[in-house]
N, C-alpha and C positions, 0 to 999 in steps of 0.2 A: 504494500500500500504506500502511495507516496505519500509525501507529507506535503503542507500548504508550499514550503520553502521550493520545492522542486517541479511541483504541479504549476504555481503562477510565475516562478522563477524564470524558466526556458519562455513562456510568449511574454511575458515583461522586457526581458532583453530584447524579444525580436519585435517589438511594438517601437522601444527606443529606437536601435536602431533604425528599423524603418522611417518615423518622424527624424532622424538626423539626415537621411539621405534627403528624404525632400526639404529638407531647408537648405543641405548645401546646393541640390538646383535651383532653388529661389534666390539664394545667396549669389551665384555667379552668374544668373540670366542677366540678360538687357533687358530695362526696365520697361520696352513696351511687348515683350512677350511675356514679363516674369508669372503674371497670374496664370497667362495658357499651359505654360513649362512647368508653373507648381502643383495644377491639377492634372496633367497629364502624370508628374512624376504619382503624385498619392492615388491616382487612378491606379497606375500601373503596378505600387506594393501592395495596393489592397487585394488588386484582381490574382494576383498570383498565389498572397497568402492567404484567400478565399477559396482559391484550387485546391493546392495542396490538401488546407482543412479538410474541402469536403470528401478529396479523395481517401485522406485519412479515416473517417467518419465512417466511409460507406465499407471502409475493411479492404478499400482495393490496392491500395498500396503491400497491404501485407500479403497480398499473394504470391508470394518468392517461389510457388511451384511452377506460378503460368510461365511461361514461353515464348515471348520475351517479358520478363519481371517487370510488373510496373511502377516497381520500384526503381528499373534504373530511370524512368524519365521524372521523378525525384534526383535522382544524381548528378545526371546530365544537364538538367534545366538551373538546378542551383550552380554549378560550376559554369556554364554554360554564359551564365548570367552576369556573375560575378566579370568571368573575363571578357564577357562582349561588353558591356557598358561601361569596362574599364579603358580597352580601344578602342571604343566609339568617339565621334567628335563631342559627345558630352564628356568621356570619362577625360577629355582634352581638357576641355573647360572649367571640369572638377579639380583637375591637376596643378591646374596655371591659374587658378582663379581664388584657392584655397592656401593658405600654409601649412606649412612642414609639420608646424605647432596642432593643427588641428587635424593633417594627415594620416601624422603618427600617433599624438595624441586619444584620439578615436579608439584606437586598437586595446584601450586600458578594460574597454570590456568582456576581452578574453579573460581578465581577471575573477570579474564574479561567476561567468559561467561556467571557467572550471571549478570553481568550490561549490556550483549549483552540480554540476555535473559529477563531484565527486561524492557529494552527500546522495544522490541518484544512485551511485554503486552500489554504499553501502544499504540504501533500501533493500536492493535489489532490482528496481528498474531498469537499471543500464547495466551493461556488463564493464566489470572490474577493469579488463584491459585499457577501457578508452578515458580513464576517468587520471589522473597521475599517479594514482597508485597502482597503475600499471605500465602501460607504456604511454601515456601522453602526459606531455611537458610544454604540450601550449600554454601554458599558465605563464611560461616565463615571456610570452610573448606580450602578455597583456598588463605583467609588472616592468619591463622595459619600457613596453610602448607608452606607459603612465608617465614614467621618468626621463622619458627621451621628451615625450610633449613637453613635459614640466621646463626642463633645460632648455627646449627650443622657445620656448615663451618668454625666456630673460636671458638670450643673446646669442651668441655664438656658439656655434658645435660645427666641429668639421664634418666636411661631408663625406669624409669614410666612417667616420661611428652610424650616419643615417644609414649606408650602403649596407653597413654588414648588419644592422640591426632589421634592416630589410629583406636580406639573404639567410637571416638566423629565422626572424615569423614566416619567412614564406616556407621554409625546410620543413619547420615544426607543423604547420599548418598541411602541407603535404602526407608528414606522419601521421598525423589522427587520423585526415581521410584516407588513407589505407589502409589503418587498422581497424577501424570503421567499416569498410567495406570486406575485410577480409574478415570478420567477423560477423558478415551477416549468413542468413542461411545457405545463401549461394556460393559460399565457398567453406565455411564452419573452420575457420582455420586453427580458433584455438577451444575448439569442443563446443558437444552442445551444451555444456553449460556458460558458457559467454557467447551466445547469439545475441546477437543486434538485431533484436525487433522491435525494441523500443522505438526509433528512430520513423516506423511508419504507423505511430500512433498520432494522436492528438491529444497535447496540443504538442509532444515533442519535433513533430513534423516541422512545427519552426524553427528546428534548428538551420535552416535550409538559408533563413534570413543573416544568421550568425557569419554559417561556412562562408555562403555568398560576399559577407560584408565585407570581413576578415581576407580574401580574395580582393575582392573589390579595392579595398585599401591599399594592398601592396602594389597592386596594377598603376593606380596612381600614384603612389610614391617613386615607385619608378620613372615612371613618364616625367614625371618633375624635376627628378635627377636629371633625365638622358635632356629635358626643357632649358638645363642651363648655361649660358656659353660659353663659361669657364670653367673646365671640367677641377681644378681646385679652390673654385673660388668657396669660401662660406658660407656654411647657413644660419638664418634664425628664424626667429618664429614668421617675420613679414613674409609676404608672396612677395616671390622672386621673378625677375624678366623672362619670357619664355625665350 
């Protein structure tokens, strides 16, 4: 039985996050599209995390026996997402239009949801592997990224600490979803007693909002990087010249 902390935990973060995204497209619009771009963007998390939901709801996600699982368009569509909006000419805008400080920053909420997701373990909702006390250590991704935002907000930080702190979340963040997926029932990699079927319930289904963002975020840090014409010049918290 979960408890309240892990039941409203997982769609709380992914409700956040979702209201952060659409502010940061309101935030870098031009002021005579910004309303069409802001409701376009909250159209477009609502409609997706209204999918998922319902397909969660109806039990069809959990069918890991059909042929092709429909579960992997949960997999494909969350990553799917993350990286197309990240090189689309918005995740451009998001990139060039935001700071470092709020780039990086953002990622602090891998924080709660790995102690949401390890408290999940020990219910027994989620299996042990994915939670740090087994093999995932994305947690360290979202007490850096706290502390990188923090240092990017009062001034300089060179832009290899950005780089490798970039290359260290996107590693970690590749780790989970593999153990993740190799743990579900399509592949059962570490027995059946840690199958991942949590992840095509509701409302855990949101986690899709997380992976996505968490994706979404490095995409553009990136971009921002390769945006600047000084490959050693500085950064801080300010937006930088594309």
């Amino acid at each position: 039985m979960a408890s309240n902390l892990v039941l409203f935990g997982i769609p709380s973060l992914a409700v956040v996050l979702a209201v952060l995204f659409v502010w940061g497209v309101a935030h870098t619009a031009q002021p005579s599209v910004r309303v069409r771009q802001t409701l376009l963007a909250a159209g477009g998390m609502f409609g997706f995390m209204a999918l998922i939901a319902v397909l969660a709801l109806s039990g069809v996600l959990g069918r890991f026996e059909l042929r092709p699982p429909p579960f992997l368009f949960w997999a494909l569509s969350t990553l799917g997402l993350g990286l197309g909006v990240g090189l689309s000419p918005l995740g451009r805008r998001l990139a060039t239009g935001l700071p470092f400080a709020v780039l990086v920053g953002v990622q602090v909420f891998r924080l709660p949801l790995e102690l949401v997701m390890h408290r999940a373990a020990e219910e027994g909702v989620m299996p042990s592997v994915m939670s740090y006390g087994g093999y995932n250590f994305d947690i360290v991704s979202g007490i850096t990224g706290g502390l990188l935002g923090l240092a990017l907000t009062r001034g300089h930080v060179p832009r290899g600490v950005i780089v490798a702190w970039n290359v260290l979340g996107s590693v970690l963040l590749a780790v989970i979803v593999t153990i993740a997926f190799l743990a579900t029932p399509l592949v059962r990699a570490f027995g059946d007693d840690q199958l991942n079927t949590w992840i095509a319930q509701f409302p855990y289904v949101w986690m899709a909002v997380m992976v996505g963002g968490a994706l979404l975020g490095h995409v553009l840090v990136a971009r921002k990087l390769s945006s600047q014409k000084a490959p050693a010049q500085s950064t801080s918290g300010a937006s930088l010249p594309a």
